[in-house]
N, CA, C and O atoms as a GROMACS GRO file, in nm:
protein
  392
    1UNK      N    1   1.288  -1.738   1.596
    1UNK     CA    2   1.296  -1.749   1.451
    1UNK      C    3   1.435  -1.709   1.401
    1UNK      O    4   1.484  -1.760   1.300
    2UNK      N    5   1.504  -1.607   1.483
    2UNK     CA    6   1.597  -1.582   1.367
    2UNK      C    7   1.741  -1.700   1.406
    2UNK      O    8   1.839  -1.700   1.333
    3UNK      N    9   1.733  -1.789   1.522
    3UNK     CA   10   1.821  -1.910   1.498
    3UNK      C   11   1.817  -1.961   1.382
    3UNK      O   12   1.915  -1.989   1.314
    4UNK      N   13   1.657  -1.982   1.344
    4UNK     CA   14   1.639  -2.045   1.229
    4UNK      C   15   1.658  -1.977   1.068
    4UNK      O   16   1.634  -2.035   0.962
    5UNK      N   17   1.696  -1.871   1.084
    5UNK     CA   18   1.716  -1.765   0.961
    5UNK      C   19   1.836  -1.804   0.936
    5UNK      O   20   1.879  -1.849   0.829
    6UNK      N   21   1.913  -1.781   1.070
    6UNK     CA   22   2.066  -1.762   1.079
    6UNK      C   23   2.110  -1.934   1.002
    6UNK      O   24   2.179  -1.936   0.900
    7UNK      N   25   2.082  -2.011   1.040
    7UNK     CA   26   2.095  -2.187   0.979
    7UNK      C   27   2.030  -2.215   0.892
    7UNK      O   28   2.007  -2.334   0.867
    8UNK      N   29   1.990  -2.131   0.832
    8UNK     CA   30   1.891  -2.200   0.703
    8UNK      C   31   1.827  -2.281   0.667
    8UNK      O   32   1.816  -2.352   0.567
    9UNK      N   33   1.750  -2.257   0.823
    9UNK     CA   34   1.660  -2.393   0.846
    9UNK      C   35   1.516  -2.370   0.767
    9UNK      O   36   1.423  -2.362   0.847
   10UNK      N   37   1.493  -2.362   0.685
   10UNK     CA   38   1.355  -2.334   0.646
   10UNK      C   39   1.203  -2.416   0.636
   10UNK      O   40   1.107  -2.392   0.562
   11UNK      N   41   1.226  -2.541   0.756
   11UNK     CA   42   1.148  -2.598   0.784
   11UNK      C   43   1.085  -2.528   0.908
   11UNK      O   44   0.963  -2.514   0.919
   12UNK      N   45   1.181  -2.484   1.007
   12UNK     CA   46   1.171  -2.421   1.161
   12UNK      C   47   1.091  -2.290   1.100
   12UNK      O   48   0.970  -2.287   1.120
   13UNK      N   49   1.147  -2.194   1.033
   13UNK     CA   50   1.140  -2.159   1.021
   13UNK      C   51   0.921  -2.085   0.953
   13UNK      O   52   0.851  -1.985   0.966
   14UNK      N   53   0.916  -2.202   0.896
   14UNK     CA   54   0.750  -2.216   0.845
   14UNK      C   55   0.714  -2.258   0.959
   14UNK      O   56   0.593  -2.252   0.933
   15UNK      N   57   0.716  -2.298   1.068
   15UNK     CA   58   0.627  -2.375   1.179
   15UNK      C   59   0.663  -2.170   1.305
   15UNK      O   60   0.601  -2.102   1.387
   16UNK      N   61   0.772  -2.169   1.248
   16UNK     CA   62   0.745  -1.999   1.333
   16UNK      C   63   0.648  -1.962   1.255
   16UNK      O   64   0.542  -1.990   1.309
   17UNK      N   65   0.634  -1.918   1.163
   17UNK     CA   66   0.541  -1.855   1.123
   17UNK      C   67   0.439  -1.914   1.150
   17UNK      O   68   0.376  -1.831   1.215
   18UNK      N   69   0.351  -2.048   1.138
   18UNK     CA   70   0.235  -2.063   1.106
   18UNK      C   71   0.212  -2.023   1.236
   18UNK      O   72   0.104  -1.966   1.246
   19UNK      N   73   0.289  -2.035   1.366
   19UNK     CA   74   0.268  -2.006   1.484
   19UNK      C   75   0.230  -1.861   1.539
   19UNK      O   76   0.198  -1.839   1.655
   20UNK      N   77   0.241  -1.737   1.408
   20UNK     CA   78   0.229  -1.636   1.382
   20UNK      C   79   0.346  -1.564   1.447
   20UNK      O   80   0.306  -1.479   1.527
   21UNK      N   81   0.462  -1.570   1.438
   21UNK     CA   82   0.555  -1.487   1.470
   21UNK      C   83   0.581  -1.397   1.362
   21UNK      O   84   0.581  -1.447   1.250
   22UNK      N   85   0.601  -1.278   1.371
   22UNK     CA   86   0.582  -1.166   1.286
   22UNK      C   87   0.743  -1.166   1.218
   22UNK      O   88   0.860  -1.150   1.254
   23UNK      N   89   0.648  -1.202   1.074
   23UNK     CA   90   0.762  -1.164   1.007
   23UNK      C   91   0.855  -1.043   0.997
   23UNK      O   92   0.963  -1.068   0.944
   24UNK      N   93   0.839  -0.935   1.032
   24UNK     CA   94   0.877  -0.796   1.025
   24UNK      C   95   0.957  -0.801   1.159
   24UNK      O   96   1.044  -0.714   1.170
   25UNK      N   97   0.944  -0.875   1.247
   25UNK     CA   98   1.011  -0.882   1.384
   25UNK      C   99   1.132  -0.810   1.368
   25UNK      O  100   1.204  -0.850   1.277
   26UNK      N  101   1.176  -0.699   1.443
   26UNK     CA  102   1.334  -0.600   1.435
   26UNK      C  103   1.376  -0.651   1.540
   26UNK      O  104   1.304  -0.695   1.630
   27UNK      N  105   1.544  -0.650   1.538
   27UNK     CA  106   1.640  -0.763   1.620
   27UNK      C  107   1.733  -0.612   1.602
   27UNK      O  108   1.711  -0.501   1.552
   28UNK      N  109   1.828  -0.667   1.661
   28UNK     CA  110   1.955  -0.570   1.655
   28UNK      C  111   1.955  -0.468   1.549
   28UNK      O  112   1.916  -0.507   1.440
   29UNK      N  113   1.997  -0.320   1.562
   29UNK     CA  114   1.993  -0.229   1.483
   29UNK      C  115   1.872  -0.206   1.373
   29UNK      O  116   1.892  -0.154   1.264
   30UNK      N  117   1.771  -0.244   1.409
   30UNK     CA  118   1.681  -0.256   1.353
   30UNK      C  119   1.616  -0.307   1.237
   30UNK      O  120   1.521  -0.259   1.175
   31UNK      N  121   1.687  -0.424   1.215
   31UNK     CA  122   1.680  -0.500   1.142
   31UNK      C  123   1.528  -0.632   1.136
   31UNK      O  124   1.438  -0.677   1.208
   32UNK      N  125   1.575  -0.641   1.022
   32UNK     CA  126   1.430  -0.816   1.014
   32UNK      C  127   1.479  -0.928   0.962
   32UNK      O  128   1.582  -0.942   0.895
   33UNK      N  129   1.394  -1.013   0.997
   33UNK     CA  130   1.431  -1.177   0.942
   33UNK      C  131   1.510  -1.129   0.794
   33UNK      O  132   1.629  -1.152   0.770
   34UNK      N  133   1.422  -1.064   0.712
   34UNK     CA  134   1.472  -1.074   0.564
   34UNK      C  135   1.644  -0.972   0.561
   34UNK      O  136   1.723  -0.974   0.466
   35UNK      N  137   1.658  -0.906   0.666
   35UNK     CA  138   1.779  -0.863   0.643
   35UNK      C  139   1.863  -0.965   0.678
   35UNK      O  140   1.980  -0.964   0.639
   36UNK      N  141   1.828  -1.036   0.732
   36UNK     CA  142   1.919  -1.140   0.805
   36UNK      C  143   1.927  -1.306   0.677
   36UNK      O  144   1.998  -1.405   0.659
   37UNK      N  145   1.828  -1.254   0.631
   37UNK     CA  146   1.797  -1.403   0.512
   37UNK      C  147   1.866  -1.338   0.405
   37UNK      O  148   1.907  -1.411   0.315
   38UNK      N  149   1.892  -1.180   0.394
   38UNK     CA  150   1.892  -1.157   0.215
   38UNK      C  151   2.098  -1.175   0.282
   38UNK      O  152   2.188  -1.227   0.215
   39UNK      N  153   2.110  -1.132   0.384
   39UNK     CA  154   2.271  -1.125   0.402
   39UNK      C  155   2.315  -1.276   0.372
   39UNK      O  156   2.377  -1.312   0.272
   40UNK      N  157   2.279  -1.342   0.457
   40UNK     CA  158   2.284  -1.501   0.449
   40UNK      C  159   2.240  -1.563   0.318
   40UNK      O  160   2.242  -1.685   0.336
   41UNK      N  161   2.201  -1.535   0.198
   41UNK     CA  162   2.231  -1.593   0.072
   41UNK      C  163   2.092  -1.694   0.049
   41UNK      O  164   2.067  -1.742  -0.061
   42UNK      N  165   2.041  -1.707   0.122
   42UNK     CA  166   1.956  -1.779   0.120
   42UNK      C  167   1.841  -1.780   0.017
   42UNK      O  168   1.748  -1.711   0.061
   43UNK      N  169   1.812  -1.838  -0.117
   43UNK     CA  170   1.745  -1.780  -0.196
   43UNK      C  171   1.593  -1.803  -0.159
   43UNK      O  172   1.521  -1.704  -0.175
   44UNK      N  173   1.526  -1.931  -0.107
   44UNK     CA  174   1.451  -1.979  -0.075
   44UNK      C  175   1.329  -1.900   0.056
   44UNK      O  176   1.211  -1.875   0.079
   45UNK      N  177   1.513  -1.887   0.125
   45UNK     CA  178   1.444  -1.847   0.240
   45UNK      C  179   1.375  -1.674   0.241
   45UNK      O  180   1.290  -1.620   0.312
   46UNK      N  181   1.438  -1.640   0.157
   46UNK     CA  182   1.397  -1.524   0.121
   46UNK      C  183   1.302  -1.497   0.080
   46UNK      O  184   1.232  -1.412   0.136
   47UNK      N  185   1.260  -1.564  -0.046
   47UNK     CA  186   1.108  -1.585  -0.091
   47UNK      C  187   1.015  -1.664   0.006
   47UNK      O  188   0.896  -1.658  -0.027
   48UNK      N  189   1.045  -1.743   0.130
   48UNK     CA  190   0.917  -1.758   0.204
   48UNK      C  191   0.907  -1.629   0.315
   48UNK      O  192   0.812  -1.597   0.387
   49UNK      N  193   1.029  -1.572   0.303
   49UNK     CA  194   0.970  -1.460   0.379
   49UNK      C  195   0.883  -1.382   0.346
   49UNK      O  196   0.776  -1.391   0.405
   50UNK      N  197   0.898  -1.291   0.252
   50UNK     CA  198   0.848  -1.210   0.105
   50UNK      C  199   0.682  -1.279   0.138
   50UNK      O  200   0.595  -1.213   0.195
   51UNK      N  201   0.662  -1.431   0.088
   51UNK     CA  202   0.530  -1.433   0.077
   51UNK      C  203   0.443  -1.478   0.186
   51UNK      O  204   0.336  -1.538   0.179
   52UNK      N  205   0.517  -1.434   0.301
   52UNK     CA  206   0.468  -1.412   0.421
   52UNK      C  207   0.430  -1.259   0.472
   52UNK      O  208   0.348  -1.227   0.558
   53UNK      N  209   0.516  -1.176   0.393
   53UNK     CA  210   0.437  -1.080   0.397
   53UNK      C  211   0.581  -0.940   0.501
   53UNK      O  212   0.560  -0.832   0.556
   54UNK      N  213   0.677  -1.000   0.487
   54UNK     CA  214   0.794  -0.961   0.471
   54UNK      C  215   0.840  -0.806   0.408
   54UNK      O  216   0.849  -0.801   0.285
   55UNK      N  217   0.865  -0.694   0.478
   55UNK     CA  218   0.855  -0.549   0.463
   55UNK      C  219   1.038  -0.537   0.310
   55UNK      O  220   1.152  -0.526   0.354
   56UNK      N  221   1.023  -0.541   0.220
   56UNK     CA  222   1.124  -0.561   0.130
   56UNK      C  223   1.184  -0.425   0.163
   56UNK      O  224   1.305  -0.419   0.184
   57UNK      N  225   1.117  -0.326   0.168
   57UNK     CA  226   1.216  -0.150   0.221
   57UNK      C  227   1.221  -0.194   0.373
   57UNK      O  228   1.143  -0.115   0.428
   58UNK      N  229   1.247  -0.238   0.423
   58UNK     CA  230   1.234  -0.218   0.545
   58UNK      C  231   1.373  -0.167   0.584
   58UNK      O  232   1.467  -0.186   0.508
   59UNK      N  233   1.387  -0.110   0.686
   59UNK     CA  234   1.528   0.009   0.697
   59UNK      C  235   1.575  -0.072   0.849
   59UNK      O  236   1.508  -0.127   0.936
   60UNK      N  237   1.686  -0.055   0.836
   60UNK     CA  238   1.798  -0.045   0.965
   60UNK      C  239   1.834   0.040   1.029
   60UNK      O  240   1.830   0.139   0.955
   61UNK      N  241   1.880   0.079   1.156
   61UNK     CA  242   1.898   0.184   1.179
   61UNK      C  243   2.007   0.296   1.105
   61UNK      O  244   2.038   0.412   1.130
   62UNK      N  245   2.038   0.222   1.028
   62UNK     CA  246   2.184   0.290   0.966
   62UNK      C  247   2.077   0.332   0.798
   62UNK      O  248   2.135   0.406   0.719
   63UNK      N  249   1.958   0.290   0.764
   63UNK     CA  250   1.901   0.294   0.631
   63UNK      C  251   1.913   0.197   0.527
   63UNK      O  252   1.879   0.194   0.409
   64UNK      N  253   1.979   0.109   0.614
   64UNK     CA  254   1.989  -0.026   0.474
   64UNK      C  255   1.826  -0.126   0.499
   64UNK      O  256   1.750  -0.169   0.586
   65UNK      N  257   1.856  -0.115   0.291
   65UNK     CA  258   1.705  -0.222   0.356
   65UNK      C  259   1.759  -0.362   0.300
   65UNK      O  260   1.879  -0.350   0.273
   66UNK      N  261   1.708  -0.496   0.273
   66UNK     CA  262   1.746  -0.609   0.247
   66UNK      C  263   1.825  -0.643   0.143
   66UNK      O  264   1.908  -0.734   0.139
   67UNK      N  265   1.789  -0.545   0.037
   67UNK     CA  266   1.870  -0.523  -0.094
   67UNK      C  267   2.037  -0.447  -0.109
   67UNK      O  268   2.131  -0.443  -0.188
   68UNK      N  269   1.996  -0.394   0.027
   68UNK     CA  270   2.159  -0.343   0.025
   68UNK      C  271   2.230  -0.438   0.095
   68UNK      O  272   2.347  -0.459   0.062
   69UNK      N  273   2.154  -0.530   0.232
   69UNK     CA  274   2.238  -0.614   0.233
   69UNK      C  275   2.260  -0.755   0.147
   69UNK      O  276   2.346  -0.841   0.161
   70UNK      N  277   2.192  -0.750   0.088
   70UNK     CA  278   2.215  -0.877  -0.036
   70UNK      C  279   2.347  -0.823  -0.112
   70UNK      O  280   2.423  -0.912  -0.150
   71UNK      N  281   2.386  -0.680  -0.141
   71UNK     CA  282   2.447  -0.616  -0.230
   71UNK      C  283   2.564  -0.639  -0.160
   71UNK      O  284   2.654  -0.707  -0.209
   72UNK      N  285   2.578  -0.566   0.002
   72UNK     CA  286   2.704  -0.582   0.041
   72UNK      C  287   2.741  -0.715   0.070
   72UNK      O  288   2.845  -0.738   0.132
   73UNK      N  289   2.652  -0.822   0.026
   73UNK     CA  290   2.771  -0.988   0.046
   73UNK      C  291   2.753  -1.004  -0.096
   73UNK      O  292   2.766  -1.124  -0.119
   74UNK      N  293   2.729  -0.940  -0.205
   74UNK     CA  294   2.759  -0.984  -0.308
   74UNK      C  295   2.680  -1.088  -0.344
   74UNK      O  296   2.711  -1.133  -0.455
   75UNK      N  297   2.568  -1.156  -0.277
   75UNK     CA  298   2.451  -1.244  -0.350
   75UNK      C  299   2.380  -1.208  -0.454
   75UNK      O  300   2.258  -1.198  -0.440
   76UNK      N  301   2.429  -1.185  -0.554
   76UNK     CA  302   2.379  -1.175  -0.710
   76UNK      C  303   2.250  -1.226  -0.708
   76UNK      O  304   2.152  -1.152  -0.699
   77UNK      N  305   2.244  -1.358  -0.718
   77UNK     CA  306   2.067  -1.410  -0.738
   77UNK      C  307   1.969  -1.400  -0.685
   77UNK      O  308   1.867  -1.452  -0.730
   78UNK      N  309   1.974  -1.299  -0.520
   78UNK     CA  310   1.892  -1.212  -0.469
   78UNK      C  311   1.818  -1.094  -0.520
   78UNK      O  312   1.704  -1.053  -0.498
   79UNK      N  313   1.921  -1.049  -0.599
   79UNK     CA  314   1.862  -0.883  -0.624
   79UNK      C  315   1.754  -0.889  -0.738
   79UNK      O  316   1.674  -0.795  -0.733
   80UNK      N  317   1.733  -0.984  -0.846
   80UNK     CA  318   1.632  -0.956  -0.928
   80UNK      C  319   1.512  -1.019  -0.825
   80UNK      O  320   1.396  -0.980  -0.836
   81UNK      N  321   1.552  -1.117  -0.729
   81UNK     CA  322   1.456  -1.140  -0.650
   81UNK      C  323   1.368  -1.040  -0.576
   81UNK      O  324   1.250  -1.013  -0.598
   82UNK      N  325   1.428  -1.005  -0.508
   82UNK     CA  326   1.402  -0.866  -0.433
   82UNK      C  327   1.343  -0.805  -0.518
   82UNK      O  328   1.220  -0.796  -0.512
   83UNK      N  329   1.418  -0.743  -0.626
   83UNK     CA  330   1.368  -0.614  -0.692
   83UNK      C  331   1.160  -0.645  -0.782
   83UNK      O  332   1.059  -0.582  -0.813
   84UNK      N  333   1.214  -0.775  -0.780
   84UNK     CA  334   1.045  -0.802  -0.834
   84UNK      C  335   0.947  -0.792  -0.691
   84UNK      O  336   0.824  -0.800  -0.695
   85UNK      N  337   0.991  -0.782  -0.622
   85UNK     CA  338   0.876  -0.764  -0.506
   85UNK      C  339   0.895  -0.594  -0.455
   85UNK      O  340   0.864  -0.554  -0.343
   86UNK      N  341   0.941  -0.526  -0.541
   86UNK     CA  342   0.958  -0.370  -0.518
   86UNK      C  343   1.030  -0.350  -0.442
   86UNK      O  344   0.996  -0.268  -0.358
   87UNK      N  345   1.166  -0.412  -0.428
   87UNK     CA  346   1.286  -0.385  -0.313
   87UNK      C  347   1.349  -0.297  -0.366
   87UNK      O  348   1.368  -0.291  -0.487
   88UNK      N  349   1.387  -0.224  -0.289
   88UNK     CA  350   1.506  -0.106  -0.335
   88UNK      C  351   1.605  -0.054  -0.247
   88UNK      O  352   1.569  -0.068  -0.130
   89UNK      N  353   1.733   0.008  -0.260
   89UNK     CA  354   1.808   0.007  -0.205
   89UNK      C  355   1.815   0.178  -0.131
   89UNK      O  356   1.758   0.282  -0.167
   90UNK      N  357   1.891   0.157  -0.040
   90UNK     CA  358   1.906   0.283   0.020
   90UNK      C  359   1.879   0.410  -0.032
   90UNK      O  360   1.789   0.491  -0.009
   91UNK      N  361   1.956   0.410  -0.093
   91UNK     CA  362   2.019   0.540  -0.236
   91UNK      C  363   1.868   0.546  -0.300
   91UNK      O  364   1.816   0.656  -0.280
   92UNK      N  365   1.791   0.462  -0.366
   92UNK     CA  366   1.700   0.462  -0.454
   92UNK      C  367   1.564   0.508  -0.370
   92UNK      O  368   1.501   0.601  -0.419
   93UNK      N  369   1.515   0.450  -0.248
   93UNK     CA  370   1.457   0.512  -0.149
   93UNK      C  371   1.448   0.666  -0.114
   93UNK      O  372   1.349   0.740  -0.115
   94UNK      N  373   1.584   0.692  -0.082
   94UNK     CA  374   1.642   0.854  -0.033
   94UNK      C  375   1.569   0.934  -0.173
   94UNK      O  376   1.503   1.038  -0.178
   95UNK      N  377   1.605   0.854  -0.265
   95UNK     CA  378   1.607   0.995  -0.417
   95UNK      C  379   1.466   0.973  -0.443
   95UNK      O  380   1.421   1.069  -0.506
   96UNK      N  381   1.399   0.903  -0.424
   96UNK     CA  382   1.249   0.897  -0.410
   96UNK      C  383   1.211   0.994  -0.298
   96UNK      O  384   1.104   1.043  -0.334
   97UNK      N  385   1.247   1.048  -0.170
   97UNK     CA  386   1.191   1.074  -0.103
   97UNK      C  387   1.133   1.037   0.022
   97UNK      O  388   1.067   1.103   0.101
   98UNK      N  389   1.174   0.908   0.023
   98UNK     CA  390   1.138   0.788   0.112
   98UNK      C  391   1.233   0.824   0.246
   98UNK      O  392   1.233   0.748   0.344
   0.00000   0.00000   0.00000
């Protein structure tokens, strides 16, 4: 799946899933599809992750969750995305307690 994250293939990408590959799947530094979709700009692909069921806090090993990497490439039309499915960023997590 995440060839298909990485290319923005979001046809491949629905036939992984229906095949049940776990959306939450962690790859390098502990990351997921959606860290890898929110970096890559992808607006679409983001929301079929999400309503697949897609962990929006989900942490890296370093504590970033999808919203921080949407933040550090500067994809603007991600973050109200995210944030309506209760995404939050590092910082906002930590001061919660999280």
């Amino acid at each position: 799946m995440w060839g298909a994250i990485i290319k923005g293939d979001i046809e491949e990408v629905k036939q992984y899933l229906t095949l049940g590959e776990d959306v939450n799947l962690r790859g390098l530094g502990n990351m997921t599809p959606l860290h890898r979709a929110a970096q890559n700009g992808g607006k679409e692909m983001v929301e079929l992750l999400i309503e697949n069921g897609a962990d929006v806090n989900a942490m890296t090993d370093s504590g970033e969750t999808p919203l921080d990497w949407a933040i550090n490439k500067r994809h603007v039309k991600l973050y109200p995305q995210i944030r309506k499915h209760g995404g939050k960023t590092k910082k906002e997590l930590e001061a919660a307690g999280n």
